[in-house]
TORKOL-4160 file (C-alpha; in steps of 0.2 Angstrom, whole numbers, padded with zeros to 4 digits, m for minus):
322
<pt num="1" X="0000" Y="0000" Z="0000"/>
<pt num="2" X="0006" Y="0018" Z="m0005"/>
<pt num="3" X="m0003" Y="0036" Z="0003"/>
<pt num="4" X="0005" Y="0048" Z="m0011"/>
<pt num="5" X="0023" Y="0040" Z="m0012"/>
<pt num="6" X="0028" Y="0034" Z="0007"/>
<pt num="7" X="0027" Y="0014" Z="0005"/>
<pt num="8" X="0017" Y="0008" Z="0018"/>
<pt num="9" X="0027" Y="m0009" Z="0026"/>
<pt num="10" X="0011" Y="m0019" Z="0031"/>
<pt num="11" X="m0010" Y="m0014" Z="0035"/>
<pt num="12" X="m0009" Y="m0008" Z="0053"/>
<pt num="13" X="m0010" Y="0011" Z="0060"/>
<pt num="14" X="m0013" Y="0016" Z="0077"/>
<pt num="15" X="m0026" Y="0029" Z="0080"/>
<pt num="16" X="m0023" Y="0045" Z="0086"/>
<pt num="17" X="m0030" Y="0045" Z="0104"/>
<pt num="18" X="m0029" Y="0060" Z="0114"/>
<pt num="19" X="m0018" Y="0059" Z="0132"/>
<pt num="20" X="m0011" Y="0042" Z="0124"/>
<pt num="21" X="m0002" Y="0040" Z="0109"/>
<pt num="22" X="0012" Y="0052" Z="0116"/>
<pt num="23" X="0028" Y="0048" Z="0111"/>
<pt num="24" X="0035" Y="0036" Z="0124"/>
<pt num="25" X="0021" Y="0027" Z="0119"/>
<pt num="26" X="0021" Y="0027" Z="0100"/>
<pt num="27" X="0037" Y="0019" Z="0101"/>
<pt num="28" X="0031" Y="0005" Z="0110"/>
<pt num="29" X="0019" Y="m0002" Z="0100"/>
<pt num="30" X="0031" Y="0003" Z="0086"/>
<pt num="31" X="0041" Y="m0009" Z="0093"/>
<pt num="32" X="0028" Y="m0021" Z="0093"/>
<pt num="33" X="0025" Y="m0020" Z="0077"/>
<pt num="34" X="0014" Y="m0007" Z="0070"/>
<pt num="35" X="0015" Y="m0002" Z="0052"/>
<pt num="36" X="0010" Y="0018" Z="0055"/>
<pt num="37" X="0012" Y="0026" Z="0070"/>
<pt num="38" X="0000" Y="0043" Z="0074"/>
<pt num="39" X="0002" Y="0057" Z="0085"/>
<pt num="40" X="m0011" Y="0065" Z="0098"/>
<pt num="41" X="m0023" Y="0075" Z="0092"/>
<pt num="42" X="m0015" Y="0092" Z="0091"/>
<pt num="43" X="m0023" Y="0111" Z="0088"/>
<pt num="44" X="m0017" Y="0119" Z="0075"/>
<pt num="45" X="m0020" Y="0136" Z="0082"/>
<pt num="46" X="m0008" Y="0130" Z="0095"/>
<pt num="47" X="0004" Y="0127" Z="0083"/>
<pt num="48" X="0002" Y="0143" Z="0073"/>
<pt num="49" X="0006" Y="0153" Z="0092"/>
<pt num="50" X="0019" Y="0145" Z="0098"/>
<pt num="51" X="0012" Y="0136" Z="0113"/>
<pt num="52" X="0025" Y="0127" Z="0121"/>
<pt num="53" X="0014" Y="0112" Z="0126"/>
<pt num="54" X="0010" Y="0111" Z="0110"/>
<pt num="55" X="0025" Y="0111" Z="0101"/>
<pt num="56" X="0030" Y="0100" Z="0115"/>
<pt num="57" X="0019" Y="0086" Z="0107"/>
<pt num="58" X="0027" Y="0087" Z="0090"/>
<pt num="59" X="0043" Y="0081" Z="0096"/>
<pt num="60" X="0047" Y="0064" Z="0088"/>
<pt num="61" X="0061" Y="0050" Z="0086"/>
<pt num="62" X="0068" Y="0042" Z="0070"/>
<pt num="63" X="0064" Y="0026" Z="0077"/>
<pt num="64" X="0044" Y="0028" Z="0077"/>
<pt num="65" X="0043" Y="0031" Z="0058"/>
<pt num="66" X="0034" Y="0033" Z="0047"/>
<pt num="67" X="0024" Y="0044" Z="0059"/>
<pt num="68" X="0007" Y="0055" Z="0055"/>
<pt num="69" X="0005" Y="0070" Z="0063"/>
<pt num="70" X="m0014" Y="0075" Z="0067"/>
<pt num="71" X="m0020" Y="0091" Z="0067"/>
<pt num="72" X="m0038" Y="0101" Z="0070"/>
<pt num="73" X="m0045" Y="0116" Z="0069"/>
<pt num="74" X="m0059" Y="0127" Z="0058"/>
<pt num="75" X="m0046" Y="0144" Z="0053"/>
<pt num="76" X="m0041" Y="0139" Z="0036"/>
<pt num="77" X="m0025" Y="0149" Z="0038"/>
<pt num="78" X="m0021" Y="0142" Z="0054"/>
<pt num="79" X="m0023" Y="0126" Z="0048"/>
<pt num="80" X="m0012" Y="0129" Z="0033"/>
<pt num="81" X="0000" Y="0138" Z="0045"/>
<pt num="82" X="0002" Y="0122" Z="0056"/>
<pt num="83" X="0005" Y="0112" Z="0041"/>
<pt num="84" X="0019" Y="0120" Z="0033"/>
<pt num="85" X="0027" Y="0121" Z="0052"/>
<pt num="86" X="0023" Y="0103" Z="0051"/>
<pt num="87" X="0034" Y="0099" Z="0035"/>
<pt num="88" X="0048" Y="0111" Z="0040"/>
<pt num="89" X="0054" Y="0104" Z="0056"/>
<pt num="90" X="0054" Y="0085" Z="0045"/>
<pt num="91" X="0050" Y="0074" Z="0058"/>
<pt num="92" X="0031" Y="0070" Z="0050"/>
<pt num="93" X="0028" Y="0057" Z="0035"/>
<pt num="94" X="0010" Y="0061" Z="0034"/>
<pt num="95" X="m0001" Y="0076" Z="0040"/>
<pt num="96" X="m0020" Y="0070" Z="0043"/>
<pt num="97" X="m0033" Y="0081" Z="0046"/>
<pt num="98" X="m0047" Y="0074" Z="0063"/>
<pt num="99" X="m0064" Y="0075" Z="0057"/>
<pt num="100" X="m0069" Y="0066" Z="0067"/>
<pt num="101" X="m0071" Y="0070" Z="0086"/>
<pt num="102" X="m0085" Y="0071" Z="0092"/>
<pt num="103" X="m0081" Y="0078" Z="0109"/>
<pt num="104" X="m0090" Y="0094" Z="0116"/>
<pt num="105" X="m0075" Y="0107" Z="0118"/>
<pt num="106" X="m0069" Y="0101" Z="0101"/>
<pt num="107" X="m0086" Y="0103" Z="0090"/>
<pt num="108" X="m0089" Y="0119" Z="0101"/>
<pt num="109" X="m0074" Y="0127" Z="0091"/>
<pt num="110" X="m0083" Y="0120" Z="0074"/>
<pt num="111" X="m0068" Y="0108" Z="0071"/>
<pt num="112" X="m0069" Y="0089" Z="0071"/>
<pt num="113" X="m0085" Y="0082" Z="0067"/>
<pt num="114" X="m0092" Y="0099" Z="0066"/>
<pt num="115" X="m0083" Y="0100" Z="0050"/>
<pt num="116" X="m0096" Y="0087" Z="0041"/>
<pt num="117" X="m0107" Y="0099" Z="0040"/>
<pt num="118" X="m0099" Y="0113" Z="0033"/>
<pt num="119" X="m0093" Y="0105" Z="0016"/>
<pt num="120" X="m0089" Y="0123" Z="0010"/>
<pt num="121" X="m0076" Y="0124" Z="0026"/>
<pt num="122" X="m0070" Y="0111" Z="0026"/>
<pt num="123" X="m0064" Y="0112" Z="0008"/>
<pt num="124" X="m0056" Y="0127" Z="0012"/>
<pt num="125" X="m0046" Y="0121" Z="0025"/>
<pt num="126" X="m0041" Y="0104" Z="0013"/>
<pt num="127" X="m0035" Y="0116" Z="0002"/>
<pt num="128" X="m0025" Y="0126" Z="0013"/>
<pt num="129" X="m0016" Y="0110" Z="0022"/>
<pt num="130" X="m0013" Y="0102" Z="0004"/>
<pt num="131" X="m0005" Y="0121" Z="m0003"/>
<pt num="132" X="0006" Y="0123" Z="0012"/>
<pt num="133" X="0016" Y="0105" Z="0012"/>
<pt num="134" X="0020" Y="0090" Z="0000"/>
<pt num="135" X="0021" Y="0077" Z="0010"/>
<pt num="136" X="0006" Y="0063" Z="0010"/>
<pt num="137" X="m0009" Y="0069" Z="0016"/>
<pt num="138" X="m0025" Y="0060" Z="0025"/>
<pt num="139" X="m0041" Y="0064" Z="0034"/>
<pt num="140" X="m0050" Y="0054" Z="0048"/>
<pt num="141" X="m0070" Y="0056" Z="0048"/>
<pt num="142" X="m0085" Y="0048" Z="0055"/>
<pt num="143" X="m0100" Y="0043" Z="0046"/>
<pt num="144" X="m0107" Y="0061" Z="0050"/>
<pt num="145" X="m0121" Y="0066" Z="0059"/>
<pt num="146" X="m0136" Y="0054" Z="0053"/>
<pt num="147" X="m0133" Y="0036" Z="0050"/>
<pt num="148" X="m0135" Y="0035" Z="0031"/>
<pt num="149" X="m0114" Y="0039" Z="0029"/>
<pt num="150" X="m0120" Y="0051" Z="0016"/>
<pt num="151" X="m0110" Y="0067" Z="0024"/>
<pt num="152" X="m0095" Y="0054" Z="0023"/>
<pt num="153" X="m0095" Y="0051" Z="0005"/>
<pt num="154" X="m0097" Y="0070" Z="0001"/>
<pt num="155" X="m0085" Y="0074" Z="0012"/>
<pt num="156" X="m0070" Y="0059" Z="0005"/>
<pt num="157" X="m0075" Y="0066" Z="m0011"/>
<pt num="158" X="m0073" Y="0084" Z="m0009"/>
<pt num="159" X="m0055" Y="0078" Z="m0001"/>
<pt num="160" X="m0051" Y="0068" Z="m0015"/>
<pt num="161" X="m0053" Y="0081" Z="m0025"/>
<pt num="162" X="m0043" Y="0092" Z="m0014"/>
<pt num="163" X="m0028" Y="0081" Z="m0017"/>
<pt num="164" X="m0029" Y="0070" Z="m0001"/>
<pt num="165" X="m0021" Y="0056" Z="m0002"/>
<pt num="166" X="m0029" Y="0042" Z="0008"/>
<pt num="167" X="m0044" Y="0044" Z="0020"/>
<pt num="168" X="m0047" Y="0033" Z="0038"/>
<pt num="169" X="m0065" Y="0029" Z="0042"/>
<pt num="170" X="m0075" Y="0027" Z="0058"/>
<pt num="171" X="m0091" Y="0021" Z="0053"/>
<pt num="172" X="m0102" Y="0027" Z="0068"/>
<pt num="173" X="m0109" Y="0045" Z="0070"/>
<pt num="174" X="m0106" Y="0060" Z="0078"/>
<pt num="175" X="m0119" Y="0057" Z="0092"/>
<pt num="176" X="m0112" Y="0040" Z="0094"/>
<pt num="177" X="m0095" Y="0043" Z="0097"/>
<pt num="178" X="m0090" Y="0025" Z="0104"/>
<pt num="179" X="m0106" Y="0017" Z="0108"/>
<pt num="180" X="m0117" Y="0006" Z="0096"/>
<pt num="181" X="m0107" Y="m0002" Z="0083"/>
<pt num="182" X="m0098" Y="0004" Z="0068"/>
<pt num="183" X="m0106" Y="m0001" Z="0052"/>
<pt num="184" X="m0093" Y="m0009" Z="0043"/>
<pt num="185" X="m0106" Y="m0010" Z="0027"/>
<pt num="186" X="m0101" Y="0011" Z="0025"/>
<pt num="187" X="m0082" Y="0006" Z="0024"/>
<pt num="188" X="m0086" Y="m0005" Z="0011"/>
<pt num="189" X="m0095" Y="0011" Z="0001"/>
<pt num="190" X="m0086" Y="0023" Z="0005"/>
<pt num="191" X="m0071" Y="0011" Z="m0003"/>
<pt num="192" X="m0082" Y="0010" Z="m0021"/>
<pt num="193" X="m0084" Y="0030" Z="m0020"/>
<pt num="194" X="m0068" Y="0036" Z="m0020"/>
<pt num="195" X="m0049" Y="0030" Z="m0029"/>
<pt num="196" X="m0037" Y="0035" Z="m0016"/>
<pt num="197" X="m0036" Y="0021" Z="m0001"/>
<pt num="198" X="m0046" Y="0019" Z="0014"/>
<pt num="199" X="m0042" Y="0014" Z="0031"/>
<pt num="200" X="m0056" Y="0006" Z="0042"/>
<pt num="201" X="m0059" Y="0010" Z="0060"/>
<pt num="202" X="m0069" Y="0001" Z="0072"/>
<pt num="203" X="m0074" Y="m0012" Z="0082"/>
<pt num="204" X="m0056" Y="m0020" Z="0079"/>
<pt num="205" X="m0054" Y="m0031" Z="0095"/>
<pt num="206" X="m0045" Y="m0045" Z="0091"/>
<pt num="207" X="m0034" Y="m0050" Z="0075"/>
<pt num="208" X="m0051" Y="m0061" Z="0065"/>
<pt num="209" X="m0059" Y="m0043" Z="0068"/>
<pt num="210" X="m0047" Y="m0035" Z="0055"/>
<pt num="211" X="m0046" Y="m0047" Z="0043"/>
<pt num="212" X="m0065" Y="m0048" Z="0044"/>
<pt num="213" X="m0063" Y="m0029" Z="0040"/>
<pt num="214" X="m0052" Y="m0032" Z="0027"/>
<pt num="215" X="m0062" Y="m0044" Z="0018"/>
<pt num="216" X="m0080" Y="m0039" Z="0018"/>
<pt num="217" X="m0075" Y="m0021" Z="0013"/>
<pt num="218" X="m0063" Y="m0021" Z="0002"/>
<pt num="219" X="m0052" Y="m0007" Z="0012"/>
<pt num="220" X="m0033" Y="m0007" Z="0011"/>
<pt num="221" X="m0028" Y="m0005" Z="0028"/>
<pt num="222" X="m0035" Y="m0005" Z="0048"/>
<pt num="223" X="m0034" Y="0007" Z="0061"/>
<pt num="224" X="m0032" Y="0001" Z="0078"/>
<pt num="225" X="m0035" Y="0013" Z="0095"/>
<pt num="226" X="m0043" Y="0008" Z="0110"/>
<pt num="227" X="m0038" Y="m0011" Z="0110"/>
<pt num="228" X="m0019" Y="m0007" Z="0106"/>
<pt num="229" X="m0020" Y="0004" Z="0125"/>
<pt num="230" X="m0021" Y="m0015" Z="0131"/>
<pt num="231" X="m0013" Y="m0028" Z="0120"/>
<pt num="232" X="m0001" Y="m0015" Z="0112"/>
<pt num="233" X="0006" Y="m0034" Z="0104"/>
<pt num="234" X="m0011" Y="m0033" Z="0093"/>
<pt num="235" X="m0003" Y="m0024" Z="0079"/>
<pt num="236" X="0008" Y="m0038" Z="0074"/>
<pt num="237" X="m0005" Y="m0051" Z="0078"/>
<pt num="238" X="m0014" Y="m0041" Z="0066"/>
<pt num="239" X="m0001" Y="m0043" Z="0053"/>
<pt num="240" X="0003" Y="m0062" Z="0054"/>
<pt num="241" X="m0016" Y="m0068" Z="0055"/>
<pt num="242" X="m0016" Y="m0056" Z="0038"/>
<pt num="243" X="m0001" Y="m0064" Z="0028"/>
<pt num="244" X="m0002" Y="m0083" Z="0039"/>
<pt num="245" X="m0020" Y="m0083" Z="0046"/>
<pt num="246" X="m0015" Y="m0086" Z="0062"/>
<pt num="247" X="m0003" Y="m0076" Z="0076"/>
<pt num="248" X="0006" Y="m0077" Z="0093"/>
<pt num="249" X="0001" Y="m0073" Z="0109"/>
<pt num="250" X="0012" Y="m0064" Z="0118"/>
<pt num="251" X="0024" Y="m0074" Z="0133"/>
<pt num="252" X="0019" Y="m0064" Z="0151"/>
<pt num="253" X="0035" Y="m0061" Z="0151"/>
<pt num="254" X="0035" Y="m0050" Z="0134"/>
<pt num="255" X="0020" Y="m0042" Z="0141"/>
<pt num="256" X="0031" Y="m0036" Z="0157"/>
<pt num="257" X="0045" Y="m0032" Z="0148"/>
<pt num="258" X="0035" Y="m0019" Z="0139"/>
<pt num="259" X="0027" Y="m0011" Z="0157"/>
<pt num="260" X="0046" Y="m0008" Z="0161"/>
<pt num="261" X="0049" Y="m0002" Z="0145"/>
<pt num="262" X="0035" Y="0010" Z="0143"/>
<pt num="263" X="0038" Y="0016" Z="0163"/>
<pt num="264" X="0054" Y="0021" Z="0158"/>
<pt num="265" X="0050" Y="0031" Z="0141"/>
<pt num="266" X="0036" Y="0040" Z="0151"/>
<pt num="267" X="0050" Y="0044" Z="0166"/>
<pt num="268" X="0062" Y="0050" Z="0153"/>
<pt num="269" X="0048" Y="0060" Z="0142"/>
<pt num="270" X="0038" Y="0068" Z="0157"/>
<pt num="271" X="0049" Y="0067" Z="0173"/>
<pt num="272" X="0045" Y="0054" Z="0184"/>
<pt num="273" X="0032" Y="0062" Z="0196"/>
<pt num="274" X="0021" Y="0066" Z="0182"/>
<pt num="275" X="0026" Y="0050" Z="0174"/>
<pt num="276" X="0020" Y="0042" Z="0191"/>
<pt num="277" X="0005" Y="0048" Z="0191"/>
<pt num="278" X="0001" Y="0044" Z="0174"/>
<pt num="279" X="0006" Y="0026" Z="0175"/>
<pt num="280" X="m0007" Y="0024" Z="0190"/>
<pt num="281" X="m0020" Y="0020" Z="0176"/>
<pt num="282" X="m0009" Y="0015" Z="0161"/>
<pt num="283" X="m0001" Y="0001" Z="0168"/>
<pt num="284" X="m0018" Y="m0008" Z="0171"/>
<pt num="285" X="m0022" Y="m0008" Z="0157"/>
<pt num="286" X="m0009" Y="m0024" Z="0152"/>
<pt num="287" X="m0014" Y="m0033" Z="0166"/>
<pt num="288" X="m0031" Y="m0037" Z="0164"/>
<pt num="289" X="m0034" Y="m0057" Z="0167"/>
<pt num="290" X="m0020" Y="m0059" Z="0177"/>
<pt num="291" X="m0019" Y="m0067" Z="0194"/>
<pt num="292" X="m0019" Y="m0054" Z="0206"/>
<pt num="293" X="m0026" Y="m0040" Z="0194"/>
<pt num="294" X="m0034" Y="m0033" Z="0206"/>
<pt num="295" X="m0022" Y="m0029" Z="0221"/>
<pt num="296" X="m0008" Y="m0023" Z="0208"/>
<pt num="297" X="m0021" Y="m0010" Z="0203"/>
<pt num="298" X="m0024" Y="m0007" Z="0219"/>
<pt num="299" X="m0004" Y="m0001" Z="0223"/>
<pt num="300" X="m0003" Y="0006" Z="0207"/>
<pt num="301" X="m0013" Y="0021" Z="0214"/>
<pt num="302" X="0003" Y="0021" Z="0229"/>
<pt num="303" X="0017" Y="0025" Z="0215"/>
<pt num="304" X="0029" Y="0039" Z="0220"/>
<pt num="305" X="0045" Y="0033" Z="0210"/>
<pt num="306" X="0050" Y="0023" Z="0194"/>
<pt num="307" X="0059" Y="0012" Z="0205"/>
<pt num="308" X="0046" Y="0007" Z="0214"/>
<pt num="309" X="0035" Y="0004" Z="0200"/>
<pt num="310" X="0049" Y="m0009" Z="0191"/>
<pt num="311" X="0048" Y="m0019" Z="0207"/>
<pt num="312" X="0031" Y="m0021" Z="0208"/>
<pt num="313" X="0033" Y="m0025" Z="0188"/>
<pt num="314" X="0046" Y="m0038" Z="0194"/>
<pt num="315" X="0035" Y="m0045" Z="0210"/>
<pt num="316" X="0020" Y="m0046" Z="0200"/>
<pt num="317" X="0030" Y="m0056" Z="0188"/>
<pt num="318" X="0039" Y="m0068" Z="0199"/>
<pt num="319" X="0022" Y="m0070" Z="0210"/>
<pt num="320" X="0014" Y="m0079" Z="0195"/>
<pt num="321" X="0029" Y="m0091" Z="0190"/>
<pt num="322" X="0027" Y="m0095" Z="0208"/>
């Protein structure tokens, strides 16, 4: 698969998830195999005034690439603005554009999901992001704001249009935002509308979900968010049950090895009180299942130093081979 000319090695992206797909931990499901990495939502207007914890979100590593940057907004100059910052500093492969958030603050600004409503807009601002940089160029939406996916289609075609590249797809609506499930039937239309590639989003739980995806709606690639944050080993399960129809279950000890590993990206990234705090909710997320779940959990909310997290890592860890 190509989005403009960057060769994409394999069908896997991470979804853009806000307070999550921060660096340190980009670069762990990297690591574990995802084919596209992207970064937190990001305001373009914060790019366009300097903000330092915004710009602080743009920093990146070699060793995450190919790497998309997302940015949101409704000013197309701000928008075009962010862009061109965007392709000047060189760490970005792809810019993509979030149509898709449905959250209050975000539609409030008429950004997001707002956008599919305002076709006229929202062509303005393709057009600004694609005159102000050459490098590949995507756009998340939703289905829009009525089930029919009809806002969807107009949209993917007035961005094709626009010179976007590739287009990823959530097919639930605005008042849905994750509840219900996506209708996978939209991907599959959406795919027939347009010539550049489509990337589904959705209801992707388990490797046979993406395949599934794959298969019934002809789209070149999947997007993966929410069930990464807890098996970030899905991406390459992913892959293999693609290319093998099967894959590997991760070894615990793999699955610990990536707690110490991600405890010490967050310490070095965010300082390790803020890191600390953060890992209170992040680290429960790999232990789900587990033996004991429940009382790890329960010290997690204790944490007051990276070295005390990597030996509760380490006791966890030897408790079960006991």
């Amino acid at each position: 698969m190509k989005i403009k000319d960057l060769e994409i090695n394999g069908v896997t992206f991470l979804a853009p998830l806000a307070g999550i797909t921060n660096l340190p931990f980009r670069k762990m499901v990297k690591d574990c195999g995802c084919a596209v990495v992207c970064s937190e939502m990001i305001s373009a207007k914060g790019i366009f005034y300097n903000a330092e914890k915004t710009i602080t979100l743009l920093k990146s590593q070699e060793n995450e690439r190919p790497l998309s940057v997302q940015i949101f907004g409704s000013d197309p100059v701000s928008m075009g603005q962010a862009a061109a910052v965007i392709n000047d500093l060189g760490t970005a492969d792809i810019i993509d554009i979030n149509f898709g958030c449905s959250v209050r603050k975000v539609i409030k600004q008429g950004a997001g999901v707002a956008l599919m409503k305002n076709p006229a807009l929202a062509r303005k601002i393709l057009k600004a992001v694609r005159d102000a940089t050459p490098l590949p160029f995507t756009i998340k939406i939703r289905s829009g704001w009525d089930p029919s996916g009809d806002q969807a289609v107009t949209l993917a075609k007035i961005a094709e249009d626009q010179g976007v590249d590739a287009i990823a797809f959530h097919p639930r609506t605005a008042v849905q935002g994750f509840r219900g499930k996506a209708d996978w039937q939209l991907i599959a239309r959406l795919k027939q509308a347009v010539r550049i590639p489509v990337i589904g989003n959705g209801d992707i739980i388990t490797p046979q979900d993406a395949g599934d995806m794959l298969s019934r709606t002809g789209c070149d690639a999947v997007m993966v968010g929410r069930a990464a944050m807890a098996n970030p080993f899905i991406l390459s399960q992913i892959e293999q049950y693609v290319v093998h129809g099967s894959f590997n279950l991760p070894e615990p000890r793999d699955i610990f090895r990536k707690m110490e590993s991600l405890t010490q990206g967050y310490v070095s990234y965010f300082g390790e009180i803020t890191a600390c705090r953060m890992l209170r909710g992040r680290l429960a997320w790999f232990i789900r299942g587990f033996p004991g779940a429940a009382a790890f959990r329960k010290e997690l909310s204790t944490l007051a130093s990276s070295a005390h997290v990597i030996e509760m890592i380490r006791d966890f860890e030897a408790g079960l081979k006991a």
